[in-house]
N, C-alpha and C positions, 0 to 999 in steps of 0.2 A: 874463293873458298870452295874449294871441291865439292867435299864430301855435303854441304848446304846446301850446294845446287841438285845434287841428285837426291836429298832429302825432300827437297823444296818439288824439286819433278816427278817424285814417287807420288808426294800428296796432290798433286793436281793431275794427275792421270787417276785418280781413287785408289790408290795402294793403303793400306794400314802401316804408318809410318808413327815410331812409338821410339820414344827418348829415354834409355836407361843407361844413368851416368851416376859417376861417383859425386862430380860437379856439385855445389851448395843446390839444393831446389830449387832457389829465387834465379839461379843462371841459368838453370834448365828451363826452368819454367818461359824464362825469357825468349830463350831462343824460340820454346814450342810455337809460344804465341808469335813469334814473327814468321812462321811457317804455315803459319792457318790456325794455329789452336789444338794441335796436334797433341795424344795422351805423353805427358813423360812424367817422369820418374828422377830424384834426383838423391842427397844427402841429405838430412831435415835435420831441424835447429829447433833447440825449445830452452825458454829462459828455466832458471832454477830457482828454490827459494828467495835465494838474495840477488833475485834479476839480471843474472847474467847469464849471456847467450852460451848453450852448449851446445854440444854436437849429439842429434835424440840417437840417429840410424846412420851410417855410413853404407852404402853399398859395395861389397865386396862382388867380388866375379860371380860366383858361386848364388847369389843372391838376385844378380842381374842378372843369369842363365834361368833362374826359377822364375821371374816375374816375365820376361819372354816365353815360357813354358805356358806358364799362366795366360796372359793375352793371347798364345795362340789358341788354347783349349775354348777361351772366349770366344776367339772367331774362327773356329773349326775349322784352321788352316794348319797344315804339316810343315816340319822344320824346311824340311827340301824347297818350300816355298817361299823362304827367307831367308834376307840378307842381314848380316850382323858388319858392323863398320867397329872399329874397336883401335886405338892407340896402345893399349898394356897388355902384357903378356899375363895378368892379373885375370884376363876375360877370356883366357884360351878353351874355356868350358863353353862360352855362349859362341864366338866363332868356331869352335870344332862344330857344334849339332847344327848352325846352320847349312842351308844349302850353299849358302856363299858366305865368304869369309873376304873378307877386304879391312886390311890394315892400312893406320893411318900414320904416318910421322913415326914408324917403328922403333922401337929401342933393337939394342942386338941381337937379344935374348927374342924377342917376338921375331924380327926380322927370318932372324935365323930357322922359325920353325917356319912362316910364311911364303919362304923359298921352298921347304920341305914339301910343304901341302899345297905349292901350286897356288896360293891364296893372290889376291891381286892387292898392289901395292902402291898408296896415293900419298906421294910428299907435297 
């Protein structure tokens, strides 16, 4: 798994490595924790009146470009300084502002731009 391993080596070199995924929480959260306990961010779930699980928040692209916004202003580090790893052409906002853009398992429609823009590409 590629993209893991150089997740997994950004956080043991000291990099600010931060998980913003559509994925349910509990998957997100899982991976974090097998990366060191790393911040992420995932979809969130909450029961309703008559206890059944719904979906609270979904993350849209749009919403994962703002919560990357957000951690950088945290750690007063600039876009050109990061790297965005992304599968859906859904996130074409969070990999356009970063410094690097690296698509994963592209569909066409992504593929298509990630050839455009020079982006590096991991199947």
């Amino acid at each position: 798994m590629p993209v893991y391993e150089e997740l997994r080596r950004a956080y043991h070199l000291g990099q600010k490595v931060v998980i913003v995924s559509a994925a349910p929480d509990f998957i997100v959260q899982s991976i974090a924790h097998s990366l060191g306990g790393i911040e992420a961010y995932g979809t969130t779930y909450e029961k309703d009146v008559d206890n059944r699980i719904k979906i609270k928040t979904i993350l849209t692209g749009e919403q994962k470009a703002n919560i990357a916004r957000q951690v950088m202003a945290i750690c007063e580090t600039d876009e050109k300084n990061c790297i965005a790893y992304s599968d859906s052409y859904q996130d074409i906002e969070l990999l356009a502002m970063a410094g690097e853009a690296i698509v994963v398992n592209p569909d066409q429609k992504l593929l298509k731009v990630a050839k455009e823009k020079n982006w590096r590409v991991i199947r």
